[in-house]
C-alpha positions as CSV (number, residue, x, y, z in Angstrom):
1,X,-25.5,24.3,27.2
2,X,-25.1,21.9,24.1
3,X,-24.4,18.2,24.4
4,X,-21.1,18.8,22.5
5,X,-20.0,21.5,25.1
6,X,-21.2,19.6,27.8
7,X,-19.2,16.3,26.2
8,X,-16.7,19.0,26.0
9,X,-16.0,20.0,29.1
10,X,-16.3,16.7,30.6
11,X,-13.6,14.9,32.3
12,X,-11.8,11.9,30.7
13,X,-12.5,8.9,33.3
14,X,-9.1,6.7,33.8
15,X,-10.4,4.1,31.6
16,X,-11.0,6.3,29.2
17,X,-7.9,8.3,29.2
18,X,-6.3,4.3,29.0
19,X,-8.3,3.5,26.1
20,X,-7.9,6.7,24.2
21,X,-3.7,6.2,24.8
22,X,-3.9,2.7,23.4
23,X,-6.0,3.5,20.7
24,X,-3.7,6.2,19.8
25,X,-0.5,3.9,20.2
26,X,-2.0,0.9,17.9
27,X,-2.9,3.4,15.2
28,X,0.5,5.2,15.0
29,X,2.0,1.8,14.9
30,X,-0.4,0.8,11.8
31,X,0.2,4.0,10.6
32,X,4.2,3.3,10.7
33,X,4.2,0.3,9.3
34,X,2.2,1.7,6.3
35,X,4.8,4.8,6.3
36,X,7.5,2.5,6.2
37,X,6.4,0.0,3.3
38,X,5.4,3.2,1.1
39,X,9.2,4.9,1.5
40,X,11.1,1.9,1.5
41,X,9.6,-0.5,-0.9
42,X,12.8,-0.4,-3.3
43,X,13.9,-4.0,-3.0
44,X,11.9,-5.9,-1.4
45,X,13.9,-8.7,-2.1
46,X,16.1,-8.8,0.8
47,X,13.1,-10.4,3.3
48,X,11.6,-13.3,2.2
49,X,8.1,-12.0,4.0
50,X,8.1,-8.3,2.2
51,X,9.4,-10.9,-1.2
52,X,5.9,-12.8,-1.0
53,X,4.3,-9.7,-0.1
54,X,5.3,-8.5,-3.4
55,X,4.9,-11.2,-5.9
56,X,1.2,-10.3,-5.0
57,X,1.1,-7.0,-4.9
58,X,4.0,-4.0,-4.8
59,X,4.8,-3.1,-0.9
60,X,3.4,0.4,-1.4
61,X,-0.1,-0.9,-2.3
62,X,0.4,-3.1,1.1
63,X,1.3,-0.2,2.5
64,X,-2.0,2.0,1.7
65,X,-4.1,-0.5,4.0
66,X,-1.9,-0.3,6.7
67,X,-1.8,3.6,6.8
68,X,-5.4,4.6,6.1
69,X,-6.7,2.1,8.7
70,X,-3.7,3.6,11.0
71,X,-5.3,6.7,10.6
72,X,-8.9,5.9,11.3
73,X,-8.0,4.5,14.5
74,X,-6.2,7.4,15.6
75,X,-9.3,9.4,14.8
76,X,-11.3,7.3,16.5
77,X,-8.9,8.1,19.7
78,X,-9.8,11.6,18.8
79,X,-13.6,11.1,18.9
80,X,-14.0,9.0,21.8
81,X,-14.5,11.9,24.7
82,X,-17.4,11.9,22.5
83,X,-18.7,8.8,21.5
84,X,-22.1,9.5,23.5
85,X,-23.0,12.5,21.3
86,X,-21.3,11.4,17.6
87,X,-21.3,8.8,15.6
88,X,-17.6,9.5,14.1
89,X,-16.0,7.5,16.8
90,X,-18.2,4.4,16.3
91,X,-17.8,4.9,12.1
92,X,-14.1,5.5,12.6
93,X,-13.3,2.2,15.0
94,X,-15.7,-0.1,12.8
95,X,-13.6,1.5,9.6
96,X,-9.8,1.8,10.6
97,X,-10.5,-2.1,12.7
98,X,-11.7,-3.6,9.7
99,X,-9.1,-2.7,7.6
100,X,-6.2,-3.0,9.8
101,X,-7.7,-6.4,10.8
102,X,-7.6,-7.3,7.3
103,X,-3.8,-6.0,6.6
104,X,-2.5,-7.4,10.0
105,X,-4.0,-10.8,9.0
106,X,-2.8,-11.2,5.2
107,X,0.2,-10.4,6.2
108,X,0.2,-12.6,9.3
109,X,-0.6,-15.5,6.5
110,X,2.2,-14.5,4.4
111,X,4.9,-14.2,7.1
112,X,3.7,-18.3,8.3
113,X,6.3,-19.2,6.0
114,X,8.5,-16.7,5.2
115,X,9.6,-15.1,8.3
116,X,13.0,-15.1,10.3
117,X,10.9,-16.4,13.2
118,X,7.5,-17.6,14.8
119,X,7.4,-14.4,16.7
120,X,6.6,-12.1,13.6
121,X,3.7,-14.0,12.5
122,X,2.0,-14.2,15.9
123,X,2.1,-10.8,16.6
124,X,0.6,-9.7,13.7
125,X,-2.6,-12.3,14.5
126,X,-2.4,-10.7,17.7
127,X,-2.6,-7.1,15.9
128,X,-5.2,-8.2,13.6
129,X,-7.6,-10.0,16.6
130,X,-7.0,-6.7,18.5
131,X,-8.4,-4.7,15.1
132,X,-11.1,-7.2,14.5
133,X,-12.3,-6.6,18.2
134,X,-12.3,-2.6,17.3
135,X,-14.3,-2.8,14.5
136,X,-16.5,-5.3,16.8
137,X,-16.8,-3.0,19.0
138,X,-17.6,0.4,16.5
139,X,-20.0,-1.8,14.8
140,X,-21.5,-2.6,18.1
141,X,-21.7,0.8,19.0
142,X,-23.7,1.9,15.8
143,X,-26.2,-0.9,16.1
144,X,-27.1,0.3,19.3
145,X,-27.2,4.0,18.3
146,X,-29.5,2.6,15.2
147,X,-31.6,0.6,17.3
148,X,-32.3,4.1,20.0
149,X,-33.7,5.9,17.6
């Protein structure tokens, strides 16, 4: 039996099943946000945040970022029953982390002064710490598979 079947045909641990739900969770809400800002970038005038946003760049090149990083991380949900066996899932978190991280946090910066509120601000340094510690954790991963072999 291969390694693949065998990863296969393996049972998810609770932990694991956990993991793979919140991996899958934070990426289709990266993945949203990028959806969003590239379908409704008209006039981005109307918030001060998505304003400052776009005296830099226009929203839909925010939005690219946000929605192939989104993505990764999803597919890094999809790899993890076998992590063990591939490198995908390790390539994927270190990938879709790193660039979410980087969205969450320049937008994070951005919204210090030009959001509604204090809340929107420190939730996206919360979402970009939580990326950052993804991509940690798939570089992590590759070092040690580098370092097996």
């Amino acid at each position: 039996m291969s390694d693949e079947k065998e990863s296969r045909e393996k049972q998810l641990s609770m932990s694991e099943s956990i993991a793979s739900t919140l991996l899958l969770a934070l990426g289709m809400l990266t993945t949203a946000r990028g959806i969003f800002w590239m379908f409704n970038s008209d006039n981005p005038n109307d918030i001060k945040l998505y304003s400052s946003l776009a005296s830099v760049m226009p929203l839909w090149a925010w939005a690219i970022g946000f929605f192939i990083g989104g993505m990764l991380i999803i597919l890094s949900s999809w790899y993890l029953p076998r992590r063990d066996i591939k490198k995908r899932f390790a390539i994927m978190l270190l990938a879709g982390g790193s660039l979410s991280s980087s969205s969450y946090f320049i937008v994070a910066i951005a919204g210090f002064g030009n959001s509604l509120n204090w809340l929107t601000p420190f939730q996206l340094i919360i979402f970009s710490v939580a990326s950052l510690l993804l991509a940690f954790f798939g570089g992590l991963q590759l070092w040690q598979k580098k370092n097996m072999y």
